[in-house]
C-alpha positions as CSV (number, residue, x, y, z in Angstrom):
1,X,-72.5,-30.8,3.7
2,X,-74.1,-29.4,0.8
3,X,-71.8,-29.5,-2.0
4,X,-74.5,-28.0,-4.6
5,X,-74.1,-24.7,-3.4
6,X,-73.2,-21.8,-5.3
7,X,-71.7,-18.8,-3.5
8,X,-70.1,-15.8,-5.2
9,X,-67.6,-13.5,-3.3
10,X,-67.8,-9.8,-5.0
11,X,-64.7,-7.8,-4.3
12,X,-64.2,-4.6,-5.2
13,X,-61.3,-3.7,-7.1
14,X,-58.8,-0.6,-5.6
15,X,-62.2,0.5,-3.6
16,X,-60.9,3.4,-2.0
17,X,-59.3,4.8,-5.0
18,X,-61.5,3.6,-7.4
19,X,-64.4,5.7,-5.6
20,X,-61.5,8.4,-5.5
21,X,-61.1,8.3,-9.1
22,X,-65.5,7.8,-10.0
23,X,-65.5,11.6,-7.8
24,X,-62.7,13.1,-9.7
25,X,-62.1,12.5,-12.9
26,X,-59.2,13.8,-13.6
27,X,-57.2,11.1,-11.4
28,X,-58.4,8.0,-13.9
29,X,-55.1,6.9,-15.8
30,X,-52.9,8.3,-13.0
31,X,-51.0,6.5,-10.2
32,X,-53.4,8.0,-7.1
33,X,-53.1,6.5,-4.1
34,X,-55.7,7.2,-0.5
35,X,-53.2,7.5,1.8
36,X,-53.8,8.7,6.2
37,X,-52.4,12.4,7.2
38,X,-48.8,12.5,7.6
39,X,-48.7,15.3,9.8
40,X,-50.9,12.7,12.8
41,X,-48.0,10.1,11.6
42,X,-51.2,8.2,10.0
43,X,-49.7,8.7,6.8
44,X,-49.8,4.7,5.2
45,X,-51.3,3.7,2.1
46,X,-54.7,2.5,2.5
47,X,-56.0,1.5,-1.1
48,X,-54.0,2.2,-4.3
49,X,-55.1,2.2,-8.1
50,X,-53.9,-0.5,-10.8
51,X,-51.6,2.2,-11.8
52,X,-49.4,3.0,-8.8
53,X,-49.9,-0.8,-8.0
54,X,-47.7,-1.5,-11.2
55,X,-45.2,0.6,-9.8
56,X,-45.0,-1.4,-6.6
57,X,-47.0,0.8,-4.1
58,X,-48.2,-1.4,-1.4
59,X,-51.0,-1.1,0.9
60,X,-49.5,-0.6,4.1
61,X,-46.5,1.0,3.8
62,X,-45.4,4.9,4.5
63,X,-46.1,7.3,2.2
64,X,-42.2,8.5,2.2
65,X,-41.6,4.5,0.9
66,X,-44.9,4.4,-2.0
67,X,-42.9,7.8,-3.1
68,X,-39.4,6.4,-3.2
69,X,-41.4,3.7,-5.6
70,X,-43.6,6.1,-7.9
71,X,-42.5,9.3,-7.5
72,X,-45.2,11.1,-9.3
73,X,-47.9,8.7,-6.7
74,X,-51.1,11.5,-6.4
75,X,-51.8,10.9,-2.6
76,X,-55.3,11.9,-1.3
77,X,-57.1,11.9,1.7
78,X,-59.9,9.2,2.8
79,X,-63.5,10.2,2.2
80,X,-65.0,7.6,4.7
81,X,-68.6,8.9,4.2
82,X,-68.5,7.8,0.4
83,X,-66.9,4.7,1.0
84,X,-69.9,3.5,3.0
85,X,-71.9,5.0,0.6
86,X,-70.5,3.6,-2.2
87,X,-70.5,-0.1,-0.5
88,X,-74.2,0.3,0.7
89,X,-75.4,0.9,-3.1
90,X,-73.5,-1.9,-4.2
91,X,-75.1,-4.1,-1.4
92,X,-78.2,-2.6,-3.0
93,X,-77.3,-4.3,-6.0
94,X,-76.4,-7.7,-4.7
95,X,-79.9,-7.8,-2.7
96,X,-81.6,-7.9,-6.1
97,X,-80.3,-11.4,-6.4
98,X,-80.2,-12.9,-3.0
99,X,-80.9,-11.6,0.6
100,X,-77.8,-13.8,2.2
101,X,-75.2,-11.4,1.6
102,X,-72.1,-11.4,4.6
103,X,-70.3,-8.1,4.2
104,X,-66.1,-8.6,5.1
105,X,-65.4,-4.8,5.2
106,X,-66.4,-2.3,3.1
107,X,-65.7,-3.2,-0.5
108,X,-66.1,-7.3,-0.1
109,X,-69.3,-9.4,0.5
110,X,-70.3,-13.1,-0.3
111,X,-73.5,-13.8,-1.9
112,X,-75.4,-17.3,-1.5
113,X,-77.4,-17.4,-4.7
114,X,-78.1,-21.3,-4.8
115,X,-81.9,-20.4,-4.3
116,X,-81.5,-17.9,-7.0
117,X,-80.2,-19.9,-10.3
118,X,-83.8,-20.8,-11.5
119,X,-84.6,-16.6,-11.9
120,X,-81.7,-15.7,-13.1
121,X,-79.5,-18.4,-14.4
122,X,-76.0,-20.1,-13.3
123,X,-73.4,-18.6,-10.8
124,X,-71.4,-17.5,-13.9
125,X,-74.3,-15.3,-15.3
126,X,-75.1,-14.1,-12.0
127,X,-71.9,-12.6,-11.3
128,X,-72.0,-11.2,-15.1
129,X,-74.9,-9.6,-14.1
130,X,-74.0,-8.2,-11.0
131,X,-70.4,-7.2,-12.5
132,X,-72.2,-5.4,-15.6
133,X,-74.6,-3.3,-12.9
134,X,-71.6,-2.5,-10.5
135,X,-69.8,-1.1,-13.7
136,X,-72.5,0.8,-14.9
137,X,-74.6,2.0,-12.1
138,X,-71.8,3.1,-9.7
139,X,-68.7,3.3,-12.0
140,X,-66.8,0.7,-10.2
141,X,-65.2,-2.7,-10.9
142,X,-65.2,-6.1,-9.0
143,X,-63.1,-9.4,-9.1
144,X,-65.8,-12.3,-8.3
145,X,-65.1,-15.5,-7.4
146,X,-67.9,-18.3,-7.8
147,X,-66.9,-21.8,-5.7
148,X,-69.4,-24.2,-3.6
149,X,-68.1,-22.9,0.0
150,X,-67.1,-19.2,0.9
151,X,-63.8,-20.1,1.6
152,X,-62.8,-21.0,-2.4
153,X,-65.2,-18.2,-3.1
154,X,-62.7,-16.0,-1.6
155,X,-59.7,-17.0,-3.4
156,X,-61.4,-16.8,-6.7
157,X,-61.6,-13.8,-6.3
158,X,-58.2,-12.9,-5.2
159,X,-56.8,-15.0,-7.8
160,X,-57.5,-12.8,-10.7
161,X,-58.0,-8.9,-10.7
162,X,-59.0,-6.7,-11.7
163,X,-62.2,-6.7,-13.1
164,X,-62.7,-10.5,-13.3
165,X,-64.7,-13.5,-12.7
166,X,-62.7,-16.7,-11.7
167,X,-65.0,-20.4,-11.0
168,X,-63.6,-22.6,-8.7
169,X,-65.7,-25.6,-8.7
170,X,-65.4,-29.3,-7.0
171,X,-63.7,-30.6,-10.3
172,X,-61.0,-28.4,-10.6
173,X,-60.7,-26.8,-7.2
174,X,-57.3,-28.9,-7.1
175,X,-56.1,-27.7,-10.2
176,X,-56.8,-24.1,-9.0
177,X,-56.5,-24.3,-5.1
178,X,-53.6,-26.3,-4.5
179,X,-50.8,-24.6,-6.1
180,X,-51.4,-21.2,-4.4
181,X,-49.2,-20.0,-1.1
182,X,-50.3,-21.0,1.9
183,X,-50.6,-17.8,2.8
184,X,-53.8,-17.5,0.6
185,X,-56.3,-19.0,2.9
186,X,-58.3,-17.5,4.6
187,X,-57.3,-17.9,8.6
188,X,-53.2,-17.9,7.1
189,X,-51.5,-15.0,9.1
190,X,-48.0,-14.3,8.9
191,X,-47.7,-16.0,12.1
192,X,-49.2,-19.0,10.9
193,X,-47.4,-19.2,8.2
194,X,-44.1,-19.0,9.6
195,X,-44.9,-22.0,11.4
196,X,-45.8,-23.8,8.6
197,X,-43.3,-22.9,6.1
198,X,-41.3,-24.3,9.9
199,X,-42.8,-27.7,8.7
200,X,-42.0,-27.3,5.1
201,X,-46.5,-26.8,4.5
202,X,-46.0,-24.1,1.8
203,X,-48.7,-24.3,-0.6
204,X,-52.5,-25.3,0.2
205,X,-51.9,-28.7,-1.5
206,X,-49.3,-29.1,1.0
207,X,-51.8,-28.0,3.7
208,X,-54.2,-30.1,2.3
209,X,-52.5,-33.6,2.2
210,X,-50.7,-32.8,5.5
211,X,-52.2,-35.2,9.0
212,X,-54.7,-33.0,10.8
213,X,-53.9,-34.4,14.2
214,X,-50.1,-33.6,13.5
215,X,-51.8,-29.4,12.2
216,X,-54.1,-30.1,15.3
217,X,-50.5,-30.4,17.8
218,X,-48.7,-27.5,16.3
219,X,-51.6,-25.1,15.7
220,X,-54.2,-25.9,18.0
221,X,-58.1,-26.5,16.8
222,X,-57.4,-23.6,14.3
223,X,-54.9,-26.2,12.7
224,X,-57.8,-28.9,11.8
225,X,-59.8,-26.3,10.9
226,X,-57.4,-24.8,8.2
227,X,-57.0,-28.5,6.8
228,X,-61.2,-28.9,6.2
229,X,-60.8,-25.6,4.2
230,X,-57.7,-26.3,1.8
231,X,-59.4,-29.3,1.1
232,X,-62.9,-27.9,-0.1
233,X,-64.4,-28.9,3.5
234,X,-66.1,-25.7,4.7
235,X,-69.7,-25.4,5.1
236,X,-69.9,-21.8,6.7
237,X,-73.4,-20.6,5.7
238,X,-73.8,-16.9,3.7
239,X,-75.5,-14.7,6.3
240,X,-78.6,-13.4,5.8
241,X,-78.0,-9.4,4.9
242,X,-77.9,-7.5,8.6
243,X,-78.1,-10.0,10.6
244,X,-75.8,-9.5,13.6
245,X,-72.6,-11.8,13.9
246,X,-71.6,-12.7,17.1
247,X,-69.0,-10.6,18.4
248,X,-65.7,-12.0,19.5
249,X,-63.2,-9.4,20.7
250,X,-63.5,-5.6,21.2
251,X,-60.5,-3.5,20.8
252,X,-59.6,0.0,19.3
253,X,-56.4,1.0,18.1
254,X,-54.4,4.1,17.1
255,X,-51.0,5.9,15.5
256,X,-50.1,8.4,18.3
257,X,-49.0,12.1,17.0
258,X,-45.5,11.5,18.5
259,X,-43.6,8.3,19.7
260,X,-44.5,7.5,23.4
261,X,-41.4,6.9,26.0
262,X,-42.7,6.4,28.9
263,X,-45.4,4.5,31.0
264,X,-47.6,7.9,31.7
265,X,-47.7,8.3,28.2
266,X,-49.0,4.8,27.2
267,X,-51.6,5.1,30.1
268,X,-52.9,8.3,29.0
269,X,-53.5,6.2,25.3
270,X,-54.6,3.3,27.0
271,X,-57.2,4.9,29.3
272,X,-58.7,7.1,26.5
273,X,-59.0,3.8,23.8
274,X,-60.6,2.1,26.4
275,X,-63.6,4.6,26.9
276,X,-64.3,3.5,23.2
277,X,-64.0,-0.1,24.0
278,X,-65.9,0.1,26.9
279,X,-69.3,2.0,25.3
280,X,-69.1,-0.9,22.3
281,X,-69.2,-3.5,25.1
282,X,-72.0,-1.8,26.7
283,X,-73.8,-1.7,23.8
284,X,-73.8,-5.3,22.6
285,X,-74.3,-6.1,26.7
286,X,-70.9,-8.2,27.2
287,X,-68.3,-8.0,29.8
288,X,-64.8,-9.2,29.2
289,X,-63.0,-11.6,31.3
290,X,-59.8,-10.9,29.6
291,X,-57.7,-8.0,28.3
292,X,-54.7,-7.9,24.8
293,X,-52.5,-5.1,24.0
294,X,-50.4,-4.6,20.9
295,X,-47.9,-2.6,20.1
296,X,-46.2,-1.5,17.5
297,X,-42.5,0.3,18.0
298,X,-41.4,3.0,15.6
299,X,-39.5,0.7,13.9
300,X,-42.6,-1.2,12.5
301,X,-42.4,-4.3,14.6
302,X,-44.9,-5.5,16.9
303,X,-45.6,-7.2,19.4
304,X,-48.6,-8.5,22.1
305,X,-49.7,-9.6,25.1
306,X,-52.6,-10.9,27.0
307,X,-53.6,-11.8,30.8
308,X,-57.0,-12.6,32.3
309,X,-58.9,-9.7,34.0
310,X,-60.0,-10.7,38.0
311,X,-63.6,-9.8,37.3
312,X,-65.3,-9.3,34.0
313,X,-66.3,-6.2,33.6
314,X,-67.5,-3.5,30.8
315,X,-65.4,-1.0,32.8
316,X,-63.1,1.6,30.9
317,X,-61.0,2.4,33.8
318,X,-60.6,-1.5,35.5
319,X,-59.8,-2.5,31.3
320,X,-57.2,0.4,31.1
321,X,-55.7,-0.3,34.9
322,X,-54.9,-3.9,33.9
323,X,-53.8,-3.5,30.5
324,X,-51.6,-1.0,31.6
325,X,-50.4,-3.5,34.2
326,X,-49.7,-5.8,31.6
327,X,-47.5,-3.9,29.8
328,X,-45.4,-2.7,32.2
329,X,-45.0,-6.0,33.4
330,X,-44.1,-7.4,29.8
331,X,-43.0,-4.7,27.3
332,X,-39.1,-3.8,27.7
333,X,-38.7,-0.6,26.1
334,X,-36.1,-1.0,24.2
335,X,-37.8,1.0,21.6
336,X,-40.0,3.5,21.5
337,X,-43.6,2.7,20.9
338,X,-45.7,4.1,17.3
339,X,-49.1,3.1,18.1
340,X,-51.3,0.9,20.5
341,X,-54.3,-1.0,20.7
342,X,-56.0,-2.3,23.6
343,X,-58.6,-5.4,22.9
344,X,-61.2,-6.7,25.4
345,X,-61.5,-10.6,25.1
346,X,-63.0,-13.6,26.1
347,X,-66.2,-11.6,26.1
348,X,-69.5,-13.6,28.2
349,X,-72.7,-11.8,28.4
350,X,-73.4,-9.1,31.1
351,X,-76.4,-10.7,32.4
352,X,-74.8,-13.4,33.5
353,X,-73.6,-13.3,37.7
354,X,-70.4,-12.7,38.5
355,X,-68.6,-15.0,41.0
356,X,-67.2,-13.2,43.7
357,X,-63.2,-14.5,44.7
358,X,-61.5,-13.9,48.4
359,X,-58.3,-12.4,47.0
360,X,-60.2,-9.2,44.6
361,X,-62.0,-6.6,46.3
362,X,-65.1,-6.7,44.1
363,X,-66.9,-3.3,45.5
364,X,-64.3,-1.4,44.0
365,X,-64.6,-2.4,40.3
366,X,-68.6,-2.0,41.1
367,X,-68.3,1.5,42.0
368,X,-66.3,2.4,39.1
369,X,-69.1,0.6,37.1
370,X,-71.9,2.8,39.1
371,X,-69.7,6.0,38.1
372,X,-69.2,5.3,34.3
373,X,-73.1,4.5,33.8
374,X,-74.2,7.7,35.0
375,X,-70.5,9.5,33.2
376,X,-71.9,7.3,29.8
377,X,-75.8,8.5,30.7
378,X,-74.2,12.2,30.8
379,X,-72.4,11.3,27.2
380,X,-75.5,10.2,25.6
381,X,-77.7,13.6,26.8
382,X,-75.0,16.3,26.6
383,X,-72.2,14.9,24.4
384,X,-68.8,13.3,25.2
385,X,-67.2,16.4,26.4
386,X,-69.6,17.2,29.4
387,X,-67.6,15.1,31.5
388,X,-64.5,12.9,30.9
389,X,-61.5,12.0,33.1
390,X,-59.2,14.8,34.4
391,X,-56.0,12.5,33.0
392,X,-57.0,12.9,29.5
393,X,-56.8,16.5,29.8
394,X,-53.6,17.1,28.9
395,X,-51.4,16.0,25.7
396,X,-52.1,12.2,25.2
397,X,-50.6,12.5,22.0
398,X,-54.0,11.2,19.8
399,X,-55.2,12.4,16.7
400,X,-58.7,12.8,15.2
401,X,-59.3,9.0,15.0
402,X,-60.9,7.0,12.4
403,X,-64.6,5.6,12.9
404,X,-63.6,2.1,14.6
405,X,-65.7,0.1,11.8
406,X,-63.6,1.2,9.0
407,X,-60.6,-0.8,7.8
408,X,-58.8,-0.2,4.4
409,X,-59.4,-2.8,1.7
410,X,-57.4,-5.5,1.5
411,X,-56.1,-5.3,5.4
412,X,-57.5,-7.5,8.0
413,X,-61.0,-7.3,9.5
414,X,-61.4,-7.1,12.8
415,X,-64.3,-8.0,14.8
416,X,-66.1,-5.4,16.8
């Protein structure tokens, strides 16, 4: 492992407001916060500035709860062409530096600038730099963490904001590192930290001096892993800027209109997300030999399941049919459901064969594979609307959705 490293992680601060606040002026000062339509029950706080942050407005949470909070919040809609805008210039920036440069989301990236020290100094002065360009070329700020692995990188710069530049480096990583929640890390969900606060593992010391073959028995691989990184053990390389990362699941989720109450009205959801699945599979040539669905109730929980598909396939229709057999077999509708998202998973590549079972009758799913090429040709010549199914006609209860490679800052990033 190369411990010589230098890798900076450039986050910036409030991104969607902040870019809200750069295009209108007037907003700077005020609590403003970019928040989904209420009226297509998308209406959550996606980014929000220092100001309404202060008075407790969360990312996340309703619009009717960030208002109960800050009463005079300034809500505004997403602009999601400027965001990429905004986040390619800043990449722009960062490539005068180094050309390894890993975009997570929109407003975060991690820079490897090892090779670049000798031209332009230390990790300290290149992040100055970069920091003093951000603020003056696009009118933006960023909290930058500087570490030897990407993984302390990342909690620099969570560690102080905004506007900041935090080094985490061999000799005080323990200092630092150790005394922050679990939760912290990077690969700590709330599920995986209920099972460790379970065990009493509540800080990333604690994670840190715990056995890994006792984290390896109660979480799995993921466990071991999550040890090498709270103690200072990863050696994940910075990629080098666009090139592809391998892609791991496929889903697409949404907030419907209007509560669904029955099974119709989750297939209807389920069949239309899975035409969007299905094109991104096609279009990184995978199948998938397995199928998740999650849903969230309307009263915020959540909850998931998973099964293994017959064949794998790229097929909308086959993805839909058994997620929707899934659910009915495991959800217990004891509340209404908010929103769903179906995933394809264990993906394998398309060109490899498929082995044919006795107890699946194979020629089906390849005639609904035969039918959605030339349906997907059509789409690509004509547009999406020249031909689609005849069930997602009527009311499926979906709104305008947002481009699936968006996510709001600070929220999870899922892999496409």
């Amino acid at each position: 492992m190369n411990q010589d490293r230098t890798i900076l992680h450039c986050d910036m601060n409030a991104y969607y407001a902040s870019v809200e606040i750069k295009l209108n002026p007037s907003l700077r000062g005020k609590p403003v916060a970019v928040a989904g339509s209420q009226a297509d029950r998308n209406g959550i706080i996606l980014a929000k500035s220092e100001e309404a942050k202060q008075q407790g407005v969360k990312t996340g949470e309703v619009i009717w709860q960030a208002k109960q909070k800050c009463p005079n919040l300034i809500t505004v809609p997403p602009q999601y062409d400027q965001y990429i805008l905004h986040s390619k210039l800043a990449h722009k920036i960062y490539y005068d530096y180094t050309d390894q440069i890993e975009p997570f989301g929109l407003d975060e990236c991690w820079l490897d600038v090892t090779a670049s020290k000798a031209l332009f100094g230390g990790g300290i002065q290149i992040a100055k730099l970069i920091s003093q360009r951000v603020k003056k070329e696009l009118q933006l700020t960023l909290s930058i963490g500087i570490s030897f692995n990407k993984v302390f990188a990342k909690l620099g710069s969570d560690m102080n904001k905004p506007d900041a530049i935090t080094y985490v480096s061999q000799e005080n990583y323990t200092d630092l590192v150790f005394k922050l929640p679990a939760r912290s890390l990077l690969g700590v969900g709330s599920a995986t930290e209920r099972k460790l606060t379970k065990y009493n593992i509540l800080t990333i010391g604690d994670l840190a001096r715990t056995d890994p073959a006792f984290l390896q028995s109660k979480l799995g691989i993921n466990g071991v892993k999550l040890w090498s990184w709270a103690n200072g053990l990863d050696n994940g390389r910075v990629r080098v800027y666009g090139e592809s990362i391998p892609v791991k699941t496929v889903g697409h989720g949404i907030t419907t209109t209007e509560d669904l109450y029955t099974d119709i009205e989750v297939w209807r959801v389920l069949l239309a997300l899975s035409e969007n699945v299905s094109k991104r599979l096609r279009s990184h040539s995978l199948r998938a030999r397995g199928v998740q669905i999650s849903v969230r109730r309307n009263d915020m929980s959540g909850t998931e399941f998973q099964a293994p598909l017959p064949y794998a396939t790229y097929n909308s229709f086959y993805i839909s049919q058994n997620g929707f057999m899934l659910f009915k077999e495991r959800y217990d509708w004891k509340k209404p459901i908010r929103s769903l998202t179906i995933r394809a998973i264990n993906l394998e590549s398309s060109n490899i064969p498929r082995q044919i079972n006795l107890f699946s009758d194979f020629s089906k799913l390849a005639k609904l594979e035969d039918l959605e090429d030339v349906m997907f040709s059509l789409h690509q010549r004509y547009g999406a609307k020249i031909v689609y199914p005849a069930r997602l006609m009527e009311d499926i209860k979906i709104a305008k959705q947002v481009p699936y490679d968006i996510k709001p800052p600070g929220l999870p990033v899922f892999q496409s």
